[in-house]
N, CA and C of each residue as an Amber inpcrd file, in Angstrom:
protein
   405
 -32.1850000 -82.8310000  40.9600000 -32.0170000 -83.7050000  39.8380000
 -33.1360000 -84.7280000  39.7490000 -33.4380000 -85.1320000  40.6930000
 -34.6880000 -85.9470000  40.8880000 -35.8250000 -85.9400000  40.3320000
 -36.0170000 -84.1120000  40.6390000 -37.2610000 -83.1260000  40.4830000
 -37.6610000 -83.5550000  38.6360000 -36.3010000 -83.0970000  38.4250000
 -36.7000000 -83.1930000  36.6480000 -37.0250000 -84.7930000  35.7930000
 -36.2170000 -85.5950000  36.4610000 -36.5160000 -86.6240000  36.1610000
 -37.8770000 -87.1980000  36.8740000 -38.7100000 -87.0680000  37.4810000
 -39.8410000 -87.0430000  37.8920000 -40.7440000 -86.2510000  36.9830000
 -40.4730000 -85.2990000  36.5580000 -41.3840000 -84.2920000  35.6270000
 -41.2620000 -84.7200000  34.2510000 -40.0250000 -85.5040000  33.8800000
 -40.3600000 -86.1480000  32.4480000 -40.9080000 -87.6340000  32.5960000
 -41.3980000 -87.7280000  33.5570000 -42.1230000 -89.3090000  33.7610000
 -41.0480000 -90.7340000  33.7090000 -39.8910000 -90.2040000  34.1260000
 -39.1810000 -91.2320000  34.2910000 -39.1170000 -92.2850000  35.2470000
 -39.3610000 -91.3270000  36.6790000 -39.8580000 -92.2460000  38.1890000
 -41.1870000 -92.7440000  38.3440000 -42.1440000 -91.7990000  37.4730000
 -43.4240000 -92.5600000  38.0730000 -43.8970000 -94.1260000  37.5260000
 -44.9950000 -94.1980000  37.9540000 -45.2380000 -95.6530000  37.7680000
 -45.5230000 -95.8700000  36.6560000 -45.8710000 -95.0140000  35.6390000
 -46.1790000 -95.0230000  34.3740000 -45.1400000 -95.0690000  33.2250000
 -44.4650000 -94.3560000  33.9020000 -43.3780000 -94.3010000  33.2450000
 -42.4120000 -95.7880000  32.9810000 -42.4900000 -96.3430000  33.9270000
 -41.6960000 -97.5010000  34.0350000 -42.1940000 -98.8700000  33.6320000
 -43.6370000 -98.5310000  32.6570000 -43.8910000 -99.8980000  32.1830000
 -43.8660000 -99.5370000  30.9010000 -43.2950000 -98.7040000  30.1960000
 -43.0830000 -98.2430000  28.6440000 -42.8290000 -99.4830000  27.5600000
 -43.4810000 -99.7350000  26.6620000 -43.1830000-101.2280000  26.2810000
 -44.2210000-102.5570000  26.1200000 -44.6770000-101.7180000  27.4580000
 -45.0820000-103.2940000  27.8420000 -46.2130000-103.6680000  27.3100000
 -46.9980000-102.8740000  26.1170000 -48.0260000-103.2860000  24.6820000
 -47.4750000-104.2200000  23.9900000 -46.2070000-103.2820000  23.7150000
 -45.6410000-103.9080000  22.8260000 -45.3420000-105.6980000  22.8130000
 -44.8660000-106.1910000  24.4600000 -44.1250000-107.3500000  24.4330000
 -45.8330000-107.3760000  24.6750000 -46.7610000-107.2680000  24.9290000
 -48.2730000-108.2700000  25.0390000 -48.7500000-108.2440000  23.7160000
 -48.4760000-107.7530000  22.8950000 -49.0650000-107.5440000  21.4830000
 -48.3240000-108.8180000  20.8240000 -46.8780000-108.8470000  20.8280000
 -46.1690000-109.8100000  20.5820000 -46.3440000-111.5270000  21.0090000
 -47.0120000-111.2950000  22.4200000 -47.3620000-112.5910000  23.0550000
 -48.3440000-113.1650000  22.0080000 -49.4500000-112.4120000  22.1740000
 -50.4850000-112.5590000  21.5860000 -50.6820000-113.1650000  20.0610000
 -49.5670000-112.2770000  19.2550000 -49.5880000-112.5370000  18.4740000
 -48.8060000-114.0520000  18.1300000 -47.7880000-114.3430000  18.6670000
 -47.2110000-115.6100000  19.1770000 -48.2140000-116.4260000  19.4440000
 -49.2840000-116.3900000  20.3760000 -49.8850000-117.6910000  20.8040000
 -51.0150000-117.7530000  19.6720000 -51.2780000-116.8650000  18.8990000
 -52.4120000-116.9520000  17.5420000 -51.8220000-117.7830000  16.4210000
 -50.2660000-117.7320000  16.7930000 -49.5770000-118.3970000  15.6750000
 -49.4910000-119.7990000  15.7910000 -49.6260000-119.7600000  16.9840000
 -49.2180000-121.3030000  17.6870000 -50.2360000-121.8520000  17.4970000
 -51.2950000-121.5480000  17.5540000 -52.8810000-122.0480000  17.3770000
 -53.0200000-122.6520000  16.2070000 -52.7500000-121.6260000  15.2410000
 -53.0090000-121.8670000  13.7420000 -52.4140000-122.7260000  13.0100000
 -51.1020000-123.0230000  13.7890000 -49.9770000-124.5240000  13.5950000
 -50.7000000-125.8900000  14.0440000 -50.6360000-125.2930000  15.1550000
 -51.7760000-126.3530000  15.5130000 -52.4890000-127.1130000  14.8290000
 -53.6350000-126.2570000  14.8060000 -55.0750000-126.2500000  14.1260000
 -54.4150000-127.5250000  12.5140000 -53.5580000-126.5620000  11.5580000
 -53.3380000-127.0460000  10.5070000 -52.7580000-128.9930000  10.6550000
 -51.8910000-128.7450000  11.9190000 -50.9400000-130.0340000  12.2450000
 -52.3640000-131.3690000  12.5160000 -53.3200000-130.7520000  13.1830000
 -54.2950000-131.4380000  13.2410000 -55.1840000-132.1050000  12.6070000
 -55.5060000-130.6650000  11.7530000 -56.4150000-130.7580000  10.3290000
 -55.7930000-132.0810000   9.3390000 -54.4830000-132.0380000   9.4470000
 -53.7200000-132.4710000   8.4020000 -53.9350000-134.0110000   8.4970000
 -53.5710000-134.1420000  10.0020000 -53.6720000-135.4490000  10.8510000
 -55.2860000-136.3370000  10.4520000 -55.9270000-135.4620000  10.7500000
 -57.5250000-135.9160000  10.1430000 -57.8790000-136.9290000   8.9850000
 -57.3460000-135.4230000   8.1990000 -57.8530000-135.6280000   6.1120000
 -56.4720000-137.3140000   6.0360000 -55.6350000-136.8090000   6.9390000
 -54.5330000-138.4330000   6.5380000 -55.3470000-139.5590000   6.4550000
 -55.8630000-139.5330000   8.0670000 -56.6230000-140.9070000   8.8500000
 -58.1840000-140.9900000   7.5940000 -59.2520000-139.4720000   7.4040000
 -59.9510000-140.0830000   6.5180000 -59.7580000-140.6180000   4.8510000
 -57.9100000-140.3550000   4.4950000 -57.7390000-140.6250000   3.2350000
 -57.2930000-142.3080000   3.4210000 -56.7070000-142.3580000   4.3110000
 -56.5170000-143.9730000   4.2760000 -57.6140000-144.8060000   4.9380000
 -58.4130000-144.5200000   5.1940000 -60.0820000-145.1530000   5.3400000
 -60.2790000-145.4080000   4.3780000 -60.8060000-144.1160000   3.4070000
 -61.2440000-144.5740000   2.1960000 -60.5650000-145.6860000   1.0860000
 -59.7000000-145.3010000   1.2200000 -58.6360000-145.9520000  -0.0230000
 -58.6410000-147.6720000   0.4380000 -58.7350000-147.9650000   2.1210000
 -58.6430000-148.9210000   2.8840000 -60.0570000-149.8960000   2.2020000
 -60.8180000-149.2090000   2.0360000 -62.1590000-149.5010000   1.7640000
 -62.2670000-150.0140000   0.5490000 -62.1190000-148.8610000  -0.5960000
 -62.0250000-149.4470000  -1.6240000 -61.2280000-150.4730000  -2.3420000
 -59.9030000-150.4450000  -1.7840000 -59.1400000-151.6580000  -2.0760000
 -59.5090000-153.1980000  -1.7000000 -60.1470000-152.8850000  -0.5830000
 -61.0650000-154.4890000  -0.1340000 -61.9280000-154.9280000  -0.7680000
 -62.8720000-153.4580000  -1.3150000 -63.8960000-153.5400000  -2.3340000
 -63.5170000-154.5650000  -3.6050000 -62.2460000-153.5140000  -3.9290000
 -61.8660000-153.9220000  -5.4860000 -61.1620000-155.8630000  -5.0990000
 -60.5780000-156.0340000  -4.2590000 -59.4810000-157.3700000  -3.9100000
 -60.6100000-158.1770000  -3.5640000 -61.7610000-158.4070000  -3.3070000
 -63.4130000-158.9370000  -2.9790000 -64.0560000-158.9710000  -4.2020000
 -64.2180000-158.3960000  -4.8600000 -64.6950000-158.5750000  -6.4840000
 -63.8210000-159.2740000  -6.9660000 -62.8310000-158.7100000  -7.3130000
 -61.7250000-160.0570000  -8.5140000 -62.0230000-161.0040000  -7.8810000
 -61.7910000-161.7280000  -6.1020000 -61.8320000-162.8930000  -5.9830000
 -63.0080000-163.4900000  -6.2520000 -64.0080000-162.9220000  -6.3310000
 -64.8880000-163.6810000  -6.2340000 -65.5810000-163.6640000  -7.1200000
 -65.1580000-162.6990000  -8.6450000 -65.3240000-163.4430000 -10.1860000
 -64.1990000-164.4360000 -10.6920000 -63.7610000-165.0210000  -9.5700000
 -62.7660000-165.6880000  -9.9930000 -60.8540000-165.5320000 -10.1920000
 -60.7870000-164.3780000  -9.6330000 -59.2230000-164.1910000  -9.9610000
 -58.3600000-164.6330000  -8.6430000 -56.9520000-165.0770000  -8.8610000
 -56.4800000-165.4170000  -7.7980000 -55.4240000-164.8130000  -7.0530000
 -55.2490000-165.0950000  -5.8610000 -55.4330000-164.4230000  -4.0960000
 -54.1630000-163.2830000  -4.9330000 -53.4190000-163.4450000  -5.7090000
 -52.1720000-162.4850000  -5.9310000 -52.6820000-161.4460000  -7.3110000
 -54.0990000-162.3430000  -7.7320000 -54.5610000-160.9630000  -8.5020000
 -55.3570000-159.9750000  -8.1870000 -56.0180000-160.4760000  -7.1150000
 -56.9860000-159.5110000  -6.0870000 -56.1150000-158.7220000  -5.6120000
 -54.7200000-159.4250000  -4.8110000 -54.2900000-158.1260000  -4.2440000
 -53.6510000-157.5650000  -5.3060000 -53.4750000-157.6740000  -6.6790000
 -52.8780000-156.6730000  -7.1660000 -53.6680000-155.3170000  -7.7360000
 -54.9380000-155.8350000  -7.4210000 -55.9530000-155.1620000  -8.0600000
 -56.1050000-154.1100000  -6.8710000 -56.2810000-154.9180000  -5.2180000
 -56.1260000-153.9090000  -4.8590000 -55.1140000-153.0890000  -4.2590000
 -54.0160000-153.0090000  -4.9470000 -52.8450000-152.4540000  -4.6950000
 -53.0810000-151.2140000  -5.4280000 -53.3500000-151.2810000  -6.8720000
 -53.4130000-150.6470000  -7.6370000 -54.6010000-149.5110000  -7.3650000
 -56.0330000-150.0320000  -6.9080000 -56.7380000-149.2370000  -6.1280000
 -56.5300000-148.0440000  -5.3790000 -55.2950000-148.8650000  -4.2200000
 -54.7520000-148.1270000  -2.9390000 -54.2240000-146.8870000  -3.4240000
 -53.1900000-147.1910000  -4.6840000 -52.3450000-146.6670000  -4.9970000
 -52.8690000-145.4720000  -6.3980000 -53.7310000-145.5050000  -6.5980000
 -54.6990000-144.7590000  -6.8460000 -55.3220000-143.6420000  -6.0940000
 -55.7130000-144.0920000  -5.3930000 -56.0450000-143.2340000  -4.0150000
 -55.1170000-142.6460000  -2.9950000 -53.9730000-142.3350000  -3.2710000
 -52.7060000-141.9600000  -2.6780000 -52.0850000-142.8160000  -1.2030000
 -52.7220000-143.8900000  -1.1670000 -52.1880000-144.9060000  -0.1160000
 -51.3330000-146.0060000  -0.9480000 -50.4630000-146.8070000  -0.0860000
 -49.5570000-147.7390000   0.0590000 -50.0370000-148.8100000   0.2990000
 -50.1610000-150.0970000  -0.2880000 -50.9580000-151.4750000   0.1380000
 -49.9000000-151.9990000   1.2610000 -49.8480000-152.3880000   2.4640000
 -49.4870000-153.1550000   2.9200000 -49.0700000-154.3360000   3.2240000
 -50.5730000-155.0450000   3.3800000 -51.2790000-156.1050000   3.5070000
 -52.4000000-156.6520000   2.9370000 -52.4950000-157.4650000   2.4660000
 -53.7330000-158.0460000   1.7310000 -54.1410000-159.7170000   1.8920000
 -55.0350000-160.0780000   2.4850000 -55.0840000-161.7670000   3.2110000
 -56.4930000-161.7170000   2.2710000 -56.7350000-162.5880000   1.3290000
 -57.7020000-163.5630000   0.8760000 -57.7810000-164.7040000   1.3300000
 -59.2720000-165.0810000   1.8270000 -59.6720000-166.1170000   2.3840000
 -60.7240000-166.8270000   1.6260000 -60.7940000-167.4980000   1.0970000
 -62.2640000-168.3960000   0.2830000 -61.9840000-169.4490000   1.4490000
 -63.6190000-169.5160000   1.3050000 -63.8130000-170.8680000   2.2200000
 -65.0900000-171.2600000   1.6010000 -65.2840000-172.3500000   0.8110000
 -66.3990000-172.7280000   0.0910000 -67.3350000-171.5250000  -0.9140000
 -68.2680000-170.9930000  -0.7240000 -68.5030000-169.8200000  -1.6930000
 -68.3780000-168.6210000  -1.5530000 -67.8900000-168.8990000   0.1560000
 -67.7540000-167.1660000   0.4990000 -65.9720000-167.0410000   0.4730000
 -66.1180000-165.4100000   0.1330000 -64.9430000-164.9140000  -0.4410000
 -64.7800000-163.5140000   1.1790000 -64.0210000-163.5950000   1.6360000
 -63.7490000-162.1790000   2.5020000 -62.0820000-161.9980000   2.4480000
 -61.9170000-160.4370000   2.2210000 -60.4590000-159.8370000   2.0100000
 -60.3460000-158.8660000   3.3180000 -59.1000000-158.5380000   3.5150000
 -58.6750000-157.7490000   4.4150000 -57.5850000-157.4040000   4.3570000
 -57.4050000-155.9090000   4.3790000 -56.7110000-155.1350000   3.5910000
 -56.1010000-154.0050000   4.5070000 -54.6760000-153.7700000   4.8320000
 -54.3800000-152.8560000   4.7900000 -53.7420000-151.5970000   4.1910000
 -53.7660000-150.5520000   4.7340000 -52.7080000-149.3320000   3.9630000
 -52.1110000-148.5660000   4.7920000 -51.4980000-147.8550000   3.8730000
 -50.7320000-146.4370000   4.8400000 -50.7610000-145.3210000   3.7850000
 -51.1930000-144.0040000   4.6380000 -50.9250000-143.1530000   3.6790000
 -49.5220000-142.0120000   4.9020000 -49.1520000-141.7060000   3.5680000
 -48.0180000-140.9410000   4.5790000 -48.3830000-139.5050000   4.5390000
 -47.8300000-138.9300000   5.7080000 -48.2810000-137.3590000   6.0650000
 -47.1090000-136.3420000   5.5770000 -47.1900000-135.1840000   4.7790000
 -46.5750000-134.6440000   3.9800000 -45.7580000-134.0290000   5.0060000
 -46.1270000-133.4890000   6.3190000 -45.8690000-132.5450000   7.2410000
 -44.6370000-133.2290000   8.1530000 -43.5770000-133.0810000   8.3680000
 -43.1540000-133.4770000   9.4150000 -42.9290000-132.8620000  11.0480000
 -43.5130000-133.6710000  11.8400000 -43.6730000-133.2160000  13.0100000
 -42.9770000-133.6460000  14.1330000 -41.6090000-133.1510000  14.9070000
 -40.9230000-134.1590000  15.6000000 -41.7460000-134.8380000  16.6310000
 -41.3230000-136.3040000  17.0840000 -42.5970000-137.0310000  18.1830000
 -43.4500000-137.6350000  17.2910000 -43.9660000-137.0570000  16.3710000
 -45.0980000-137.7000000  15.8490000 -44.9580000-138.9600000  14.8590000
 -45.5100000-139.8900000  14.5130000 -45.5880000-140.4230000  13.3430000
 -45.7050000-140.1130000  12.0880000 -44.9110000-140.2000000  11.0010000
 -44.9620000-139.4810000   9.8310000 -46.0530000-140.1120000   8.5570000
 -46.7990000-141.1040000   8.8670000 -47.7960000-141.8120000   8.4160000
 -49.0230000-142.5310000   9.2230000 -50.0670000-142.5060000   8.4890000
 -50.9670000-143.2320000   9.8550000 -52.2230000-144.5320000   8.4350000
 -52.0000000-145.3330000   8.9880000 -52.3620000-147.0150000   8.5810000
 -53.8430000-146.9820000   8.9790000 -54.6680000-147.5830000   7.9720000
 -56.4420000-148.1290000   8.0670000 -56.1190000-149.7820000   7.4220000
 -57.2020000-150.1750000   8.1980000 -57.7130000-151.8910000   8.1160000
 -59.2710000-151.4020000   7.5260000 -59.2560000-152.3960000   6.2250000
 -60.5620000-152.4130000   6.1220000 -61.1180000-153.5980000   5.5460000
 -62.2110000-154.3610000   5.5210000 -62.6370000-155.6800000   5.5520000
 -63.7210000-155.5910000   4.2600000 -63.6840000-156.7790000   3.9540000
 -65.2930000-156.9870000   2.4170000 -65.5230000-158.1490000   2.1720000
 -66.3570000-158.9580000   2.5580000 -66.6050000-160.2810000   2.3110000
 -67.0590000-160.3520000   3.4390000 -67.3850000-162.2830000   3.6450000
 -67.6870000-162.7500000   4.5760000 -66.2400000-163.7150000   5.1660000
 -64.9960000-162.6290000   5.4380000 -64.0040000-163.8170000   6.0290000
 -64.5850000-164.3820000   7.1430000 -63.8870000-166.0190000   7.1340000
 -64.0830000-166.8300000   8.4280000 -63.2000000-166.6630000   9.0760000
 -63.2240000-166.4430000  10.6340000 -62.5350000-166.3100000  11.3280000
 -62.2820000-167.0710000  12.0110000
């Protein structure tokens, strides 16, 4: 009984790893997937941090001009709220400082991340500065 089951390759050594493409093909294909989650979770993380830079920027830009053609500390920041919010960020924070002719703003935002990732933060915040604030 042995004999035959030996002759259809059931005992040998070959015989007994039948499959086992299959579950490495599967790995493989698993850890390519995992990569590419990755990769995107990352990517995503990036374009967030360089979208609220920018927007960070220009809102200081824009809240630094009004003040300093003259508009006041709650019209700058509305100006640059509106900026932010333009640029798909959230104004935070906005501190106008005049101190004799110099004008410096500082500005924050948040832009939020579409992706949710457990652990992670679901938004990520830029500071950005324009003028000469005194510190």
């Amino acid at each position: 009984m042995s004999e035959d089951r030996a002759r259809r390759g059931l005992l040998t050594a070959r015989g007994s790893e039948r499959g086992i493409g299959t579950v490495l093909t599967a790995f493989v294909i698993g850890m390519l997937a995992l990569c590419v989650v990755g990769g995107l979770v990352g990517y995503t993380w990036v374009h967030a941090r360089h979208e609220a830079q920018a927007a960070s920027d220009l809102a200081a830009l824009a809240a630094a001009q009004g003040a300093a053609f003259g508009d006041s500390d709650a019209g700058a920041c509305g100006r640059a709220g509106q900026v932010a919010t333009a640029n798909g960020a959230h104004l935070l924070t906005c501190e106008v400082v005049q101190a004799l002719d110099q004008v410096g703003v500082k500005v924050v935002v948040r832009v939020n991340i579409d992706w949710f990732v457990p652990g992670l933060p679901g938004s990520v915040d830029a500071t950005a500065y324009a003028g000469n604030p005194e510190k």
